[in-house]
C-alpha positions as CSV (number, residue, x, y, z in Angstrom):
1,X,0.0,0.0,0.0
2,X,2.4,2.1,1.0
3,X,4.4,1.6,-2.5
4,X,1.5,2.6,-4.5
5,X,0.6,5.7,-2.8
6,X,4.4,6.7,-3.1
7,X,3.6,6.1,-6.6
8,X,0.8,8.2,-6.4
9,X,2.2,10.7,-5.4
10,X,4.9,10.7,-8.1
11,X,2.6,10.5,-10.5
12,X,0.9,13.8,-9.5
13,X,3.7,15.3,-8.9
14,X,5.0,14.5,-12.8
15,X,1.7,15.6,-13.7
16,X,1.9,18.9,-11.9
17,X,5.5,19.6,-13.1
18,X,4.1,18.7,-16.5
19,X,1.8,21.6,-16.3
20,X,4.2,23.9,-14.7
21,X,6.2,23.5,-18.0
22,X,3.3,23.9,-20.1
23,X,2.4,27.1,-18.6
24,X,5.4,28.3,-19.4
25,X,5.8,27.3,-22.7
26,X,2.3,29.2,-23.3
27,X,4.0,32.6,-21.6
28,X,7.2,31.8,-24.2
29,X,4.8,31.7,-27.0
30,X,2.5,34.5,-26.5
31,X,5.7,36.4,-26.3
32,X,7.2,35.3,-29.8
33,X,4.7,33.1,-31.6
34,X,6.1,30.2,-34.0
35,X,9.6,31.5,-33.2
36,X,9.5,30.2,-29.7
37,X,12.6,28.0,-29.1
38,X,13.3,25.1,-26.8
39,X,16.0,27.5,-25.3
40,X,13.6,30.3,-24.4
41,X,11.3,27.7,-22.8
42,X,14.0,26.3,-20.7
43,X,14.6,29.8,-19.1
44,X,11.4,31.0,-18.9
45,X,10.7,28.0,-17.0
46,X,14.0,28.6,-14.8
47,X,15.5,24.8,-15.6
48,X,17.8,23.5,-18.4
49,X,17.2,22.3,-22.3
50,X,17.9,18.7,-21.1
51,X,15.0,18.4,-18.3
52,X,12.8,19.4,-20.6
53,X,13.4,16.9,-23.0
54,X,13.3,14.7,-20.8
55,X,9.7,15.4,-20.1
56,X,8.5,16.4,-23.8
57,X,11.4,14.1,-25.7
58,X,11.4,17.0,-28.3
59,X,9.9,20.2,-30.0
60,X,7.3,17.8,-31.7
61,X,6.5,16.4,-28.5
62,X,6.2,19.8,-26.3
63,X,3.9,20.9,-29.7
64,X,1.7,17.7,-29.0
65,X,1.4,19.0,-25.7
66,X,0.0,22.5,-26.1
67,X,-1.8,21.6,-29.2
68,X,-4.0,19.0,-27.2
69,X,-4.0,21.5,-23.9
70,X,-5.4,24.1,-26.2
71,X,-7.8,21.8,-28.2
72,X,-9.1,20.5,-25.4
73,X,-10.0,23.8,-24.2
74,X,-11.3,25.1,-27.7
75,X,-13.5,21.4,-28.3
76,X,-15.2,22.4,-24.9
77,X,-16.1,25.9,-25.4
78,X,-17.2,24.6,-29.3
79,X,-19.5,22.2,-27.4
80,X,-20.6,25.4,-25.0
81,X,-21.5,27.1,-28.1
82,X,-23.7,24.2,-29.7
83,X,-25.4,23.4,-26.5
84,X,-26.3,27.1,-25.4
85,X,-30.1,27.8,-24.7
86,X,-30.9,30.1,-28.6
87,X,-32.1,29.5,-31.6
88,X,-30.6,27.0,-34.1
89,X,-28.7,30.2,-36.4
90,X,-27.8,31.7,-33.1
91,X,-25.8,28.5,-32.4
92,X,-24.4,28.5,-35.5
93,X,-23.3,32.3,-35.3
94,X,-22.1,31.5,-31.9
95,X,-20.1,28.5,-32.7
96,X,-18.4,30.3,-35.1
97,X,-17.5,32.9,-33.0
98,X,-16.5,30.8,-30.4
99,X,-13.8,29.5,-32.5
100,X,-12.6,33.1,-34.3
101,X,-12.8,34.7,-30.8
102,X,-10.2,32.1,-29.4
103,X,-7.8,32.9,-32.1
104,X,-8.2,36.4,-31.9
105,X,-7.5,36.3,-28.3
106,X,-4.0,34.5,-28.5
107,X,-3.4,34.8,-32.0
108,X,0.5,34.4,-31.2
109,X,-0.9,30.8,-29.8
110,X,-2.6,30.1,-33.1
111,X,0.1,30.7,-35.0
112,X,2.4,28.5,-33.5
113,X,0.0,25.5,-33.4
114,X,-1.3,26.4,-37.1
115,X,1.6,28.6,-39.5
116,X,3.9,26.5,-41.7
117,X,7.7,26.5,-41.1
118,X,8.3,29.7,-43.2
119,X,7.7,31.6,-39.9
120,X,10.0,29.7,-38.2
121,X,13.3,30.8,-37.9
122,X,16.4,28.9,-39.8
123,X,17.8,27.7,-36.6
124,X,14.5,25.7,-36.0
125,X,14.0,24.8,-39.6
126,X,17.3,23.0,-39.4
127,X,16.6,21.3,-36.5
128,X,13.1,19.4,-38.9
129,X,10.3,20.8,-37.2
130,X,7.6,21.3,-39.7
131,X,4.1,22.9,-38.3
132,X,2.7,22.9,-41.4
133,X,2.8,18.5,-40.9
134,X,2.3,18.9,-36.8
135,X,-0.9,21.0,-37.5
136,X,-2.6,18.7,-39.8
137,X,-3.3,15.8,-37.0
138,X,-4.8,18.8,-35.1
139,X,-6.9,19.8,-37.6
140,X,-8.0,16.2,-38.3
141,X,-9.1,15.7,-34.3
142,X,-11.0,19.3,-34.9
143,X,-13.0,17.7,-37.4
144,X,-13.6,14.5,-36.1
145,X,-15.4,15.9,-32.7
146,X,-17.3,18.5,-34.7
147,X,-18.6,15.5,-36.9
148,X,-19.0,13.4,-33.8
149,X,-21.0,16.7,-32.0
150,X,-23.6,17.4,-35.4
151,X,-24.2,13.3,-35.5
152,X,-25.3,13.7,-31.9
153,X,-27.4,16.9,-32.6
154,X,-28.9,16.8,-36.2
155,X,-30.9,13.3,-37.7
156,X,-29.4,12.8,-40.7
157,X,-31.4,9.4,-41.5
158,X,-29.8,6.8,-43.4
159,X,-25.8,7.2,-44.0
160,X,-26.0,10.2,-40.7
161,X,-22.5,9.5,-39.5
162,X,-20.9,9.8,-42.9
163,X,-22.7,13.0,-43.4
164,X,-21.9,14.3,-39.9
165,X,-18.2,13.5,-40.4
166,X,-18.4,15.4,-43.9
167,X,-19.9,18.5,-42.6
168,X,-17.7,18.0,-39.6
169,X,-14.0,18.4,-41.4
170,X,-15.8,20.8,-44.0
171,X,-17.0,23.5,-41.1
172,X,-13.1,23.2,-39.8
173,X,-11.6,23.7,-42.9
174,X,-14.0,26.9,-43.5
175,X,-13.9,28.0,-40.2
176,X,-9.5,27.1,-40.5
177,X,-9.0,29.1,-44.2
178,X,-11.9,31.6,-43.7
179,X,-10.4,32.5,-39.5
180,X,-6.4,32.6,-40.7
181,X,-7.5,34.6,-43.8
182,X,-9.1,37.4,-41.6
183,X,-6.7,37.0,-38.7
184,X,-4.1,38.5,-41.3
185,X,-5.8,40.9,-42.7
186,X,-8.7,42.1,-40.8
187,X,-10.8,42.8,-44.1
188,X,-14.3,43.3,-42.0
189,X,-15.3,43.2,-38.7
190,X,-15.5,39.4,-36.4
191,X,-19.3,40.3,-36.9
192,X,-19.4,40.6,-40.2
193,X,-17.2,37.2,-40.7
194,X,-19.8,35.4,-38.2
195,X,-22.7,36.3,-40.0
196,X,-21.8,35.9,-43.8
197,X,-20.0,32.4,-42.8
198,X,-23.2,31.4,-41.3
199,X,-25.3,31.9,-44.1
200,X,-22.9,29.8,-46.4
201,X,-23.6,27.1,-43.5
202,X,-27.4,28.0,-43.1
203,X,-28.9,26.7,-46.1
204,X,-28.2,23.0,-45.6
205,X,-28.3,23.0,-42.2
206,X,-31.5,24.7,-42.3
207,X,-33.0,22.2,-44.8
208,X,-32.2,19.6,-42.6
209,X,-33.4,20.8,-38.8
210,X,-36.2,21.5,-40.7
211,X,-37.2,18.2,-42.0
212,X,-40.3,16.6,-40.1
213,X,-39.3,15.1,-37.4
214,X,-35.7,16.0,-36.9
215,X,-34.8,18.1,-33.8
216,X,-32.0,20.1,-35.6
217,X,-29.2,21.9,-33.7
């Protein structure tokens, strides 16, 4: 017993040290973005390069690591949206701006997680992280719990699921190109993007939480 709650209690204390060095990482980069090195990590979480490879093994895996902390956190407030008490549009609009919100607010987060290696410096370019090829399994897990959330929410009939998971990886690739596109440029208010992408989505979704019998959004 008393070898398992040592355990225990190394376990957590791993864990906690794991978050510790994720925090910092996220402080690193908010500061500098996709340039964020291993070395500026390291200090900002007062240790050396080698203890944190020793918990992350390397830059990919410390990207792992914030990309699911910050997925995790975006699914949920996604799930927020499409469960709030409104109208089926107003969820829509509201999952949409869920998601463009969250980028606006730590943009320097989303472009770590999301902008190919030509933002990277050369340093990190030579060291063979790409996160143009980290960010697609990200992506992928986007659209997979979207699908798995509209399968739950809409009837679809015969075929639903293969549907759902269509709609579900074509929302986040909108919602991906449409959100990076404005993040740069800033053509028209987050308003304006929430409402003109949600009446490209409205028409089938409408059609279908229409149909007799199904509940819709």
């Amino acid at each position: 017993m008393e070898t398992t709650t040592h355990q225990t209690d190394q376990q957590r204390s791993a864990d906690q040290r794991r978050r510790e060095l994720l925090e910092a990482a996220d402080r690193v980069v908010l500061r500098e973005g996709p340039k964020a090195s291993m070395n500026a990590i390291a200090a900002e979480a007062g240790i050396t390069k080698p203890i944190l490879y020793r918990h992350f093994g390397d830059k990919g895996g410390l990207y792992r690591a914030l990309a699911k902390r910050h997925t995790d956190a975006l699914l949920d407030a996604l799930r927020t949206a499409l469960d709030a008490t409104a109208d089926r549009r107003e969820r829509v609009e509201h999952t949409l701006d869920t998601y463009l919100a969250a980028i606006e607010a730590r943009p320097q987060v989303y472009r770590f997680l999301m902008h190919p290696t030509e933002d990277l410096s050369s340093h990190q370019a030579e060291q063979g992280f790409d996160v143009g090829r980290h960010s697609a399994p990200l992506l992928r897990r986007l659209g997979e719990e979207l699908g798995k959330v509209i399968a739950d929410r809409v009837e679809l009939g015969d075929g639903g699921e293969e549907l759902a998971r269509i709609w579900g990886h074509g929302i986040v690739g909108m919602m991906h190109a449409a959100g990076d596109w404005w993040l740069g440029e800033r053509p028209c208010s987050r308003a304006q993007l929430v409402t003109s992408l949600t009446d490209l989505l409205w028409g089938s979704l409408a059609i279908t939480a229409d149909r007799e019998g199904g509940p819709g959004f």
